[in-house]
C-alpha positions in Angstrom: -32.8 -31.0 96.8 -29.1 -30.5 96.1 -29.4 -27.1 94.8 -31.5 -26.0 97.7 -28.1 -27.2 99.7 -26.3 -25.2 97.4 -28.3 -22.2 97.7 -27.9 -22.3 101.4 -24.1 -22.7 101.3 -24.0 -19.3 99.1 -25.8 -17.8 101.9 -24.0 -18.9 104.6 -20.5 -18.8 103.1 -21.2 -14.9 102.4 -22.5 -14.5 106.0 -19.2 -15.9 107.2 -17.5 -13.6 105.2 -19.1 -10.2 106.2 -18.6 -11.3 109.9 -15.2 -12.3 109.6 -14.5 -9.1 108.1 -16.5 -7.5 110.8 -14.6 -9.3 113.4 -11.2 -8.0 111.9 -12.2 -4.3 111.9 -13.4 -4.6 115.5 -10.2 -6.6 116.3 -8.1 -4.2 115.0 -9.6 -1.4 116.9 -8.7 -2.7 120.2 -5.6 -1.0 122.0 -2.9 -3.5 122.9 -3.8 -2.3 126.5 -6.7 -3.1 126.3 -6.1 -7.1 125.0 -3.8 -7.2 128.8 -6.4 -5.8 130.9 -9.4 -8.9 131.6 -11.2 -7.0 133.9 -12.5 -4.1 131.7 -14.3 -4.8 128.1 -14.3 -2.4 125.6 -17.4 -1.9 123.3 -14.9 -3.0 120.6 -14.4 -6.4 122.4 -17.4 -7.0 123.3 -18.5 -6.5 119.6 -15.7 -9.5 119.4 -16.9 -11.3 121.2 -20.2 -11.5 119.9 -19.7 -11.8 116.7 -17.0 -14.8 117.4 -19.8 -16.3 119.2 -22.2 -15.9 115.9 -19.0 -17.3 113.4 -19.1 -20.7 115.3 -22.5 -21.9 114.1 -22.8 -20.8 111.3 -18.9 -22.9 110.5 -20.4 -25.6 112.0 -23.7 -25.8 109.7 -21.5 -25.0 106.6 -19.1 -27.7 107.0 -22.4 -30.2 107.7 -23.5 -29.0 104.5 -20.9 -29.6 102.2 -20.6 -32.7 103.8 -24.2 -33.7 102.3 -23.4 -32.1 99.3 -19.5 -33.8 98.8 -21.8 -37.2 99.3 -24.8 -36.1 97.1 -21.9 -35.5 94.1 -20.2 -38.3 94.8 -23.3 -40.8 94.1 -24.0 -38.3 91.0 -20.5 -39.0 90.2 -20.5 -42.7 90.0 -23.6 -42.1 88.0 -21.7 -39.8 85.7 -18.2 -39.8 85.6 -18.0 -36.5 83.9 -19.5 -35.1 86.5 -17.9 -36.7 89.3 -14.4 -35.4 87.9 -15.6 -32.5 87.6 -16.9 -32.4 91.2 -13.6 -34.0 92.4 -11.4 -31.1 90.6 -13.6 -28.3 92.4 -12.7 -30.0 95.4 -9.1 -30.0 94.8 -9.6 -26.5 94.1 -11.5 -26.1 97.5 -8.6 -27.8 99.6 -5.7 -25.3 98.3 -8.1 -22.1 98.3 -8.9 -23.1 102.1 -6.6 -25.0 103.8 -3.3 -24.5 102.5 -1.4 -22.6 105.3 1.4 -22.8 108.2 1.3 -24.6 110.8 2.8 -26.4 113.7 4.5 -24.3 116.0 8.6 -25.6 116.1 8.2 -28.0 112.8 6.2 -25.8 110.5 4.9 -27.3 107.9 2.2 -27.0 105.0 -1.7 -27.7 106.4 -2.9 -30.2 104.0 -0.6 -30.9 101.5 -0.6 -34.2 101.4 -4.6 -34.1 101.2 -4.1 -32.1 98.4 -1.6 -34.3 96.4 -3.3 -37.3 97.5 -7.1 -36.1 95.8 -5.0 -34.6 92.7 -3.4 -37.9 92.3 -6.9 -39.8 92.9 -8.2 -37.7 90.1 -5.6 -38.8 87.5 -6.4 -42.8 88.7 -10.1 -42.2 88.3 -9.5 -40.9 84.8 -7.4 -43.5 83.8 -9.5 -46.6 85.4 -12.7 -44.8 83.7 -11.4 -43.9 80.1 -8.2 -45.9 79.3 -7.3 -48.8 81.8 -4.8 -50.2 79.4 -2.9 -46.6 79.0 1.0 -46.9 79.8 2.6 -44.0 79.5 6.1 -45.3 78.9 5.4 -47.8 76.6 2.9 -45.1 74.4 6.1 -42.5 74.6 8.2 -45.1 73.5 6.2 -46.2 70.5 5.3 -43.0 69.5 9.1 -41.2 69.3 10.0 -43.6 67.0 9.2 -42.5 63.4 8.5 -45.9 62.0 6.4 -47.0 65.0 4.3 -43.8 65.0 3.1 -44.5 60.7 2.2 -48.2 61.7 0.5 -46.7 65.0 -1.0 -44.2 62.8 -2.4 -46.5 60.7 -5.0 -48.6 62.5 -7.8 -46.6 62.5 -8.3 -43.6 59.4 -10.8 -41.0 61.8 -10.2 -38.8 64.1 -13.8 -38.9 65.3 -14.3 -40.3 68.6 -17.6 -42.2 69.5 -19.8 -40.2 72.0 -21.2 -41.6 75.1 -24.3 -40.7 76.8 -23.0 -41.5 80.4 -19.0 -40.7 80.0 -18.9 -38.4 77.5 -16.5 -39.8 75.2 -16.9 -43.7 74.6 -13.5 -45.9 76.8 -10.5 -46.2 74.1 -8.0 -49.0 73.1 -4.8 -48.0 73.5 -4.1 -49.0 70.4 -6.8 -46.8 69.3 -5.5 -43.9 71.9 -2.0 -44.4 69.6 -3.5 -44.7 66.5 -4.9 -40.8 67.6 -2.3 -39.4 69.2 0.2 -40.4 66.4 -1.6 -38.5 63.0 -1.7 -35.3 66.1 2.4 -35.8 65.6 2.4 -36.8 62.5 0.7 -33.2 61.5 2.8 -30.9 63.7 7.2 -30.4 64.4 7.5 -32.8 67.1 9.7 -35.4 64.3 11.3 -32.4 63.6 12.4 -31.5 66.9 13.5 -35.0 67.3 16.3 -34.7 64.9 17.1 -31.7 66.7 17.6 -33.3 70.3 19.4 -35.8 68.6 21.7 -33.7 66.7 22.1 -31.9 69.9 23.0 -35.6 71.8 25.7 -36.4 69.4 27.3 -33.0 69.5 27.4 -33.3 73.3 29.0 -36.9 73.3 31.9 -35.7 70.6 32.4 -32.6 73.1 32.3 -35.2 76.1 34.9 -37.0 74.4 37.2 -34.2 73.6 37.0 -33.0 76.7 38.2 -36.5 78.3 41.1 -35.6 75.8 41.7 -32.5 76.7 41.7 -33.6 80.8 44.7 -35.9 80.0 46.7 -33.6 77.7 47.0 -31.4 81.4 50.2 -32.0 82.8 49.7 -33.3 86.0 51.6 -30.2 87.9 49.7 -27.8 86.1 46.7 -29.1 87.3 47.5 -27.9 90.7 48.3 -24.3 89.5 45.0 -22.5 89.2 47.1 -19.6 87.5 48.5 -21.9 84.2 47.1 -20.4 80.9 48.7 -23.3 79.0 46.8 -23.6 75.5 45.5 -27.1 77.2 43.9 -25.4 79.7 42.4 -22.6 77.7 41.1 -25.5 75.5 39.8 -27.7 78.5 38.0 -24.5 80.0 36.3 -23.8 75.9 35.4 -27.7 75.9 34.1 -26.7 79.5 31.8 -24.0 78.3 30.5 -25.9 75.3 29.7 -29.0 77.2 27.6 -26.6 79.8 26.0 -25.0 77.0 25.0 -28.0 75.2 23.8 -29.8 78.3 21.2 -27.0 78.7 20.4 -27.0 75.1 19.8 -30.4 75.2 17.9 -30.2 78.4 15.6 -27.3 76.7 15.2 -29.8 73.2 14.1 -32.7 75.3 11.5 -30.7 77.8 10.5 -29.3 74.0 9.8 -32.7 71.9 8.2 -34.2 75.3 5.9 -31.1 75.4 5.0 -31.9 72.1 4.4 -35.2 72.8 1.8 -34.4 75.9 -0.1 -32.0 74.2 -0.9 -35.0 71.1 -2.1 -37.4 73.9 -4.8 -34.2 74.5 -6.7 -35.3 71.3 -8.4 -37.8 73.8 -9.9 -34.8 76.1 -9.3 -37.1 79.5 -5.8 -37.5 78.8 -5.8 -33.8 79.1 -8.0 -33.1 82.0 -5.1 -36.0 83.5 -2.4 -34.3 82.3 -3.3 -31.3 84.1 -4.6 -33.2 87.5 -0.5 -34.8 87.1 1.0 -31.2 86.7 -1.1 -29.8 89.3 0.1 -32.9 92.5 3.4 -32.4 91.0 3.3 -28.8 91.6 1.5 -29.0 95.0 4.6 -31.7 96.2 7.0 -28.7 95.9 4.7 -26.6 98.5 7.1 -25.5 101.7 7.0 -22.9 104.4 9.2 -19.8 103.6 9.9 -16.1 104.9 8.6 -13.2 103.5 10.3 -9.6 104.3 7.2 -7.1 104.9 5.9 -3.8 106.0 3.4 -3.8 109.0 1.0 -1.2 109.5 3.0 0.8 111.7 5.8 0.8 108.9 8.0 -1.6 110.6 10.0 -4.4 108.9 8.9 -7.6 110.0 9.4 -11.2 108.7 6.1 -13.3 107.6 6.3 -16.9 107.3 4.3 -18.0 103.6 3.2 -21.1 101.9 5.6 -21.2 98.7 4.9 -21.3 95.6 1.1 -21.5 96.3 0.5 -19.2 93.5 1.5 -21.3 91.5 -0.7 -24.5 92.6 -3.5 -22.1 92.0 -2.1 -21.3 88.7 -2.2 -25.3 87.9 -5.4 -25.7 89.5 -6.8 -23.3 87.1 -5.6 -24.8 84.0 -7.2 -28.0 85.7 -10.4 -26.5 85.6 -10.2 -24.6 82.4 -9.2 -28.1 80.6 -12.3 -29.7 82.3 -14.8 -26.9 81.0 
């Protein structure tokens, strides 16, 4: 029954297509003139029209469907949970490739963002309540950055196997268990190693931090005010400067490393990684806003376009969603 539905949808959705495309030819063919003048109707409007008139039921029956079909999916997906995330990241999918556009017409805003974040964010829960209620994320990142805590983690089970589940895939896992996983991932690849680094890179910082606070009291207090001194205590706060912004970004760029690392262990449970992406993905959609875009028309004039920004790269995310999932 369901694929019959599906079927249909194909045919309408393409149907919708073609005449929309038709609609934007004839549309485009019509004088400006003409659009003023209500009392004479080109063969180009009337083609409009008509076709305008053929769009509206056809919408109407395709939005019915996929109603059925979002509520056919949805009692497959409580059935089987695989298959209801699945179902629920195509529809995610479906929101941003749709409905993600300006609107309003003084506050412009972003048309269904907050759907969007809100069903990326419901994905992530369901994942979580279905696979690993008892997952904390701070706690696990705590644990498992700490060398000694990650061996004894490690230890609890010896496999890497997981047990297989005819209705969910994978069987529900212990955190304990999720640790005991995710910890011989780290154990096996740099991500200790890059923790010496970031904390090499800490305790350079706070001896420049400190030299620094040095250096800003060996300033005389007049030269302060004279944004011309080259006094050696100036040229050394200004170096201490420099190597205090460079190691705060070096820092920054260690820490976004070893947690990186850290993420892509928690993937050797495949949900965690399906909710990794369905977390990257709301937090990318949160940044959506309306922006102007500088274009050429097609009479080669300059005009100014108002865009959804940075949809690309929600789709981008999206895609990595749905890549993860397959």
């Amino acid at each position: 029954m369901v694929h019959r539905k599906l079927e249909r949808v194909e045919t309408i959705a393409r149907e919708i297509d073609e005449l929309s495309r038709e609609l934007n030819e004839a549309r485009g063919r019509i004088p400006l003139w003409d659009r003023i003048v209500v009392y004479d109707v080109t063969p180009d409007e009337e083609r409009a029209e008509s076709i305008t008139l053929g769009l509206e039921p056809r919408r109407r029956v395709l939005a019915e469907l996929r109603k059925e079909i979002d509520a056919d999916f949805e009692r497959i997906g409580r059935e089987y949970p695989p298959f209801g995330v699945g179902v629920a990241a195509e529809r995610c999918f479906r929101i941003a490739r749709e409905h993600l556009r300006v609107e309003g017409f003084l506050g412009r805003h972003v048309a269904e963002q907050d759907a969007l974040t809100d069903a990326l964010q419901g994905l992530a829960d369901r994942i979580i309540e279905t696979w690993v209620r008892d997952f904390e994320p701070t706690r696990v990142f705590r644990t498992l950055s700490d060398p000694d805590r990650c061996a004894r983690a490690a230890a609890v089970a010896e496999r890497d196997e997981l047990d297989p589940d005819a209705r969910l895939g994978v069987a529900p896992i212990p955190e304990r268990h999720l640790l005991a996983l995710v910890a011989r991932r780290l154990q096996r690849g740099a991500f200790f190693d890059e923790r010496i680094r970031l904390k090499e890179l800490r305790a350079e910082l706070n001896q420049v931090e400190a030299a620094l606070l040095r250096a800003e009291r060996e300033v005389p207090w007049r030269s302060r005010l004279n944004p011309f001194t080259s006094s050696s205590a100036h040229r050394r706060r200004e170096e201490l400067r420099d190597r205090r912004a460079v190691l705060e970004e070096a820092t920054r760029r260690q820490f976004e490393t070893t947690r990186r690392l850290l993420h892509r262990a928690l993937a050797a449970y495949p949900p965690l990684a399906i909710h990794q992406r369905a977390v990257e993905a709301a937090g990318v959609a949160r940044l959506l806003g309306v922006e102007w875009d500088r274009n050429l028309n097609r009479a080669g004039d300059v005009v100014d376009r108002e865009l959804v920004d940075p949809r690309a790269l929600v789709f981008a995310a999206l895609s990595r969603l749905l890549e993860t999932f397959v």
